[in-house]
N, C-alpha and C positions, 0 to 999 in steps of 0.2 A: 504493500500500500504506500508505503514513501517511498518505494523510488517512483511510484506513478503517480503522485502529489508532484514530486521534482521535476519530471517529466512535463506533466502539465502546463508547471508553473513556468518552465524553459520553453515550452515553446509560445504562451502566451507572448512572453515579453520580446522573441521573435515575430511577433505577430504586430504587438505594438509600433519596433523600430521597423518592420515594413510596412505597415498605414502610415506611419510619421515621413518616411523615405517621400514613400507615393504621394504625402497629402503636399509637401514642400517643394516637388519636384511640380505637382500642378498649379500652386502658386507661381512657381519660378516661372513657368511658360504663358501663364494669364500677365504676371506683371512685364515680362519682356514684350509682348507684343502691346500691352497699354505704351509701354515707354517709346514704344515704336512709332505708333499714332502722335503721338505728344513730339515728339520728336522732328518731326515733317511739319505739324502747326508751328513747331517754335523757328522752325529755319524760317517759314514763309512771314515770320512777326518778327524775329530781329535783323534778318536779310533785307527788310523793307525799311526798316530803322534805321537800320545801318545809311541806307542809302538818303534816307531821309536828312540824315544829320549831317553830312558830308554838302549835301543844298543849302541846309541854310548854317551854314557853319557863323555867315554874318551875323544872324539873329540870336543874341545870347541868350533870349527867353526862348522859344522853337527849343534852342540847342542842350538845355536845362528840362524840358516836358520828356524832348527825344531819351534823353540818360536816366532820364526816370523813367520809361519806359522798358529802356534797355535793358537796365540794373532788375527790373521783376522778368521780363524773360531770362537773363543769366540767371535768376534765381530758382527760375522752372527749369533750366537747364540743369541745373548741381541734380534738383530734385530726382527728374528723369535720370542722370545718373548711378543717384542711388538706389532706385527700380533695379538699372542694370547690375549695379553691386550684388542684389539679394537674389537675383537670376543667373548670378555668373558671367556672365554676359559681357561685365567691364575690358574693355583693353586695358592690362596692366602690363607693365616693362618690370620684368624680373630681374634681377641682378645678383649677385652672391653680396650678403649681407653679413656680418660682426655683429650680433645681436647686443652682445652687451657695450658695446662704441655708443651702437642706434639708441639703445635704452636711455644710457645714461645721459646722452646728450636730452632726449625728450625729458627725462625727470627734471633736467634747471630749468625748464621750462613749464612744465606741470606744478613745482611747487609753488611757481610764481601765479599759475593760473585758475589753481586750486582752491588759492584761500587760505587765508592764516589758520585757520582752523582743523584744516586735512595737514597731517602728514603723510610724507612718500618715503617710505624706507626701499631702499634699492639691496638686493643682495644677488649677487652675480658668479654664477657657478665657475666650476675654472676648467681649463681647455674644452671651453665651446666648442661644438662644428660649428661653419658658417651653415648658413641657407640660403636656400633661392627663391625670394620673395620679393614683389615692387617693395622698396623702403616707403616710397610717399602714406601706398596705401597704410605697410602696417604702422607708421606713424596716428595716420589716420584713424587707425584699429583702437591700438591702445591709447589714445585720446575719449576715443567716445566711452572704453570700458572705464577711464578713470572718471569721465564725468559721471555717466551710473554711480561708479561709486562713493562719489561726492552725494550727488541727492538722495543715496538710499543713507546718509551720516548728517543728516539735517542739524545735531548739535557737536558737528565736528567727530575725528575719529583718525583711523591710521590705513592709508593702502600699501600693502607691502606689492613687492614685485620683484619675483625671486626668477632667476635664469639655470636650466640644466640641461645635460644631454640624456634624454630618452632613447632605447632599441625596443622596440616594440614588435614582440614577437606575435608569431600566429595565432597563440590561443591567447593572449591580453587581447589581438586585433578582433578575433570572433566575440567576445561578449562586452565589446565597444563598438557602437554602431555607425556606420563609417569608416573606420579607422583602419587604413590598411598595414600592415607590416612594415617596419622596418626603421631606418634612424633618422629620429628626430629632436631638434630641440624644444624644450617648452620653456614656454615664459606664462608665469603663473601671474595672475593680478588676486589680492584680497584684500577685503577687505571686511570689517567690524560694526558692516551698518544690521539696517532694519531684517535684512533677508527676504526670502522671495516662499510663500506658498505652495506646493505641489499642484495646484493648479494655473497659480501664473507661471511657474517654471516650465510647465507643459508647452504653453503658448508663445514662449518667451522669443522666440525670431521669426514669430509671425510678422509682416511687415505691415504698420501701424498699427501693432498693439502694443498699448502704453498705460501706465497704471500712474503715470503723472498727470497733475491739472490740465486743461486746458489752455494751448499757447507755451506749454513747457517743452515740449518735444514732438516729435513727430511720428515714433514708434518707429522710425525706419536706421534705428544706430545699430544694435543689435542683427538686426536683418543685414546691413551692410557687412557685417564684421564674420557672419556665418555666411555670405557669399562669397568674401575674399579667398576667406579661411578654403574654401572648398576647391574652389576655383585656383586658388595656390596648391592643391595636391595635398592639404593640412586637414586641422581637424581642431572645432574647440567642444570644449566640454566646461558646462557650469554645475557647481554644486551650491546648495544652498540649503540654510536654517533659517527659522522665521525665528528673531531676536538674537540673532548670532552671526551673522554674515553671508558673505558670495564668495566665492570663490570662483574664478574663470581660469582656466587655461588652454592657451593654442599650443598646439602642437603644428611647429613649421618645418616644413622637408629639409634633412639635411641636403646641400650642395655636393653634389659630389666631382664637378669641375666651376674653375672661375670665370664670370659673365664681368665682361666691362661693363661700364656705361657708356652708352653711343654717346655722338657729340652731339649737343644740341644744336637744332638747326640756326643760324641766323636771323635775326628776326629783317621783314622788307618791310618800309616807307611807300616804295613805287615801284612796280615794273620796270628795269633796266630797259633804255630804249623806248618806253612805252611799249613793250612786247614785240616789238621792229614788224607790230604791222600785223602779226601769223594769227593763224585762223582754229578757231576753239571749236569744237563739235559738243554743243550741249545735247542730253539724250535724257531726258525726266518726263514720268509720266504724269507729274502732279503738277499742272497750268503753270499756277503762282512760284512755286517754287521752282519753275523752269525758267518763269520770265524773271525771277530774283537775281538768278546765277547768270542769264543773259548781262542782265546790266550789270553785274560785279563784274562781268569776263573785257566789255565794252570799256567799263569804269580804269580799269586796268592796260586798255590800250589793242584787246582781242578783235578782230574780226568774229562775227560769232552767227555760226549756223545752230537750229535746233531741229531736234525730232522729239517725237512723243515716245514713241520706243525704239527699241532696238532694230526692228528691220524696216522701218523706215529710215533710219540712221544708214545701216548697210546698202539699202537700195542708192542713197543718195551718193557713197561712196562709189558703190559700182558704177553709176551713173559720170562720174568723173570729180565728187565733190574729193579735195583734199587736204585735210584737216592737220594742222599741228601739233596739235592736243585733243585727246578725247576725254569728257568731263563725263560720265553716266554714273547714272544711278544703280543700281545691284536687282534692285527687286522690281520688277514689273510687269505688266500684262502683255501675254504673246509666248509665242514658243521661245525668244532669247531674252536670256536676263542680261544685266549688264558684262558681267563677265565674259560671256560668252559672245557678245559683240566684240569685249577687246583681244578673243583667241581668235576671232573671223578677221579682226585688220592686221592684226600682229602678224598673222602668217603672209601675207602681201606685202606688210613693212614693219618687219622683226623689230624696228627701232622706236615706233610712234606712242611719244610719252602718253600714260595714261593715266589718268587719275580715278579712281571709282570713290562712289558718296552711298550712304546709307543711314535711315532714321534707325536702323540693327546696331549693335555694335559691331567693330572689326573682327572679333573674336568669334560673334555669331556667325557672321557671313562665313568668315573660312570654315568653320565645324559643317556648317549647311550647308555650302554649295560645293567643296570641294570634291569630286571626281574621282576616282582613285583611278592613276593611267591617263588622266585627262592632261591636257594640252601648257595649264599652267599651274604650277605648287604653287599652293597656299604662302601668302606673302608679297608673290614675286609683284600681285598689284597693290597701290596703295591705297586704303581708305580713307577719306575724310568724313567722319561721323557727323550726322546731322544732331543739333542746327550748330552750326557754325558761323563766328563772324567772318565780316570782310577777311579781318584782317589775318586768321587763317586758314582761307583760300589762297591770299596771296602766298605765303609762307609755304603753303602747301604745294604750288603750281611751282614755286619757283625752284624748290628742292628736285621736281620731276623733270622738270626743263633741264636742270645743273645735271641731273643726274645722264639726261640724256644725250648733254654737250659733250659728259665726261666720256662716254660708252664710243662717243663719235656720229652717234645716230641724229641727233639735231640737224 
């Protein structure tokens, strides 16, 4: 009879960590495709703005309305971002990271932002592995877990934040869900506040569920910090006591070779040249946000053809149109998406810079659309995620332009 009590009780709780799997995995795919739509509205509202303010740049009050404007679509942008955080979705740039360098550089910063009444105790394991993680984001990460931990200590208290190296064998991985095998470092945050329920803890990275007032939060930190985590190949785990504390720990892939950081691109002012004239191929199925990226390509100095999709775009090449730059969008209606328009001119002119755009993130697109055997590996185009300002499309055109002066293809 007990071992079929234990039995039971084991496959229950397998049961659980596959409904909790499934129910987070159809969040992730409902909030990606919202961030999607939102996405596409917000190019076509600060792509217009943009252009808007550049007109009346004489008018100080116009130019004051414009930036307030601006400033709430950048802020629907962050938001839509964090959609894509808690969907995976984010393009992040990994890098091999020094956890305890990163750490302790964010604590002089965290004590400062804290609050005299938090402290941060730092205790940092010794011969870390590195890992390979965006820094920005887990910056990011353990920001928002130490604000939690601030507001769950409303009369002040202590977050510790202890560093070590974890190996995480097969059977620790099986009755950890998620958790796959092998080495890792952890960075532990705790802390001595209120503590969380068995019920809120359930729900706890659902995105926008928040147990703060209203106008305190958005319920969407958490959710971000469990899309990273996953989406970096990691893994966090929170425990918690009601009047005792939280305790959170990620688990981040050990590194097992070292990633530079690319250089960042240079930031443009204007088109060299005024673009000396060459002719842009915009290809967007969505009106407004066709005719935005026209006048940004104009603005810039482009000669500029559009199509609505993809094989009206190719018909007009066949036809004798030829293009400098191709600007298309990834997703659209017709048998070719954008990609696949840039393998149909690529192979007539292996050199014609291309730029692709997407309300998806870049990371979705490649998981989605890539081909196995197909014509071009994941990367080789580059995306500029919708919405976007001016000013990186310029930055963006003009790295594909360099890149293809360098190649000799220009």
């Amino acid at each position: 009879m007990l071992l079929l009590a234990e039995d039971e009780t084991e496959r229950n709780r397998f049961e659980r960590q596959f409904l909790h799997m499934q129910k987070m995995e159809a969040i992730g795919q409902l909030t990606d495709g919202i961030a999607h739509d939102f996405n596409n509205l917000l190019g076509v509202l600060i792509g217009n703005l943009d252009l808007i303010r550049e007109r009346a740049a004489a008018d100080a009050e116009v130019v004051d309305l414009v930036d307030a404007a601006l400033q709430a679509g950048v802020r629907g942008a962050e938001l839509n971002k964090r959609l894509l955080a808690f969907s995976r979705r984010q393009a992040l740039q990994p890098e091999t990271v020094e956890v305890n360098t990163a750490v302790s550089d964010m604590v002089r910063l965290l004590r400062r932002s804290l609050g005299e009444r938090v402290e941060v105790r730092l205790v940092c394991g010794a011969g870390l592995w590195p890992v390979l993680v965006d820094p920005v984001q887990l910056e990011t990460a353990v920001m928002n877990l130490c604000v939690n931990a601030r507001d769950a200590m409303p009369q002040g208290g202590v977050i510790t934040i202890e560093t070590g190296n974890a190996a995480i064998d097969a059977l620790y991985a099986a009755a950890h869900e998620e958790l796959a095998p092998g080495d890792y470092v952890v960075l532990t945050l705790s802390d001595n506040g209120t503590g969380m329920p068995p019920e809120v803890l359930e729900r706890v990275f659902d995105p926008f569920f928040t147990t703060k007032p209203v106008g305190r939060g958005t319920g969407l930190g958490l959710s971000m910090v469990y899309g990273f985590m996953k989406q970096s190949g990691g893994h966090i785990n929170i425990y918690s006591e009601p009047g005792h504390g939280t305790t959170v720990r990620l688990y981040l892939p050990r590194a097992l070779t070292r990633t530079a950081r690319s250089a960042p691109v240079p930031p443009l002012a204007v088109m060299p040249g005024r673009a000396d004239g060459r002719l842009v191929l915009v290809v967007e199925d969505n009106p407004e946000m066709r005719r935005v990226a026209a006048q940004q390509f104009a603005d810039m100095g482009f000669g500029v053809a559009e199509a609505e999709n993809a094989e009206r775009a190719l018909a007009a090449v066949e036809a004798g149109l030829r293009p400098d730059l191709l600007f298309a969008d990834i997703i659209m209606p017709g048998t070719l998406d954008g990609m696949d328009l840039a393998d149909r001119l690529r192979r007539d002119r292996p050199g014609l810079p291309v730029l692709l755009t997407s309300g998806f993130s870049e990371r979705m697109v490649h998981d989605s659309l890539w081909r196995e055997g197909g014509p071009a590996p994941p990367g080789e185009y580059p995306v500029l995620s919708k919405p976007y300002r001016k000013d990186d499309l310029q930055r963006a055109v003009r790295q594909v332009m360099a890149e293809a002066g360098q190649r000799g293809d220009a």
